[in-house]
C-alpha positions, 0 to 999 in steps of 0.5 A, a space after each residue: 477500490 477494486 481487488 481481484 476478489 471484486 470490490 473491497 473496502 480497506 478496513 476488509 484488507 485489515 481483518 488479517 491484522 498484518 500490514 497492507 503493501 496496497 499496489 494501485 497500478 499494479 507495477 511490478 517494481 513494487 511487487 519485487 521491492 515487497 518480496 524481501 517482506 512476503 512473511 510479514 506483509 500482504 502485498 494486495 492489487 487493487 485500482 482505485 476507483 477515483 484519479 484523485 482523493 480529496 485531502 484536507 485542507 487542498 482540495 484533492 490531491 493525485 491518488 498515489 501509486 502505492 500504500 503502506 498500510 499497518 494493522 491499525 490503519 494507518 498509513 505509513 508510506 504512499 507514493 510511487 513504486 520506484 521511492 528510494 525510500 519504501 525500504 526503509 519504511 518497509 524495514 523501520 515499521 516491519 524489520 528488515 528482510 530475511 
């Protein structure tokens, strides 16, 4: 994927042992729903360099608009920006915002 910081692999997100929010379209709904976690979530803009990742078992599936990401790697919430249900993935894995 490319970052602004160039080209970066997801795992280089994970150094800092904090959640990922990663926003592939860089939608600034996403950016105003992950604001009430700014102190526990990084929020990171990035472009996929692929319209659509292979999945198991269909073939592939459209790249989502947005990641949730723990520490471990694991990914807990994608989709687009504008779910309904981001905050609550945000609150059920990270507290609810101050």
């Amino acid at each position: 994927m490319k970052t602004g910081d160039g080209r970066r692999r997801v795992f280089e997100l994970l150094r800092t042992a904090r959640p990922v929010l990663l926003d592939l379209r860089g939608d600034t709904a996403l950016a105003a729903t992950a604001e009430g976690w700014a102190d526990r979530v990084d929020l990171v803009e990035a472009r996929s360099t692929a319209d659509h990742w292979p999945v198991w078992p269909a073939d592939e599936t459209p790249a989502p608009a947005a990641l949730l990401i723990r520490p471990d790697g694991h990914v807990v919430w994608a989709g687009d920006p504008s779910d309904p249900e981001l905050p609550g993935a945000l609150t059920a894995w990270f507290g609810p915002p101050p």
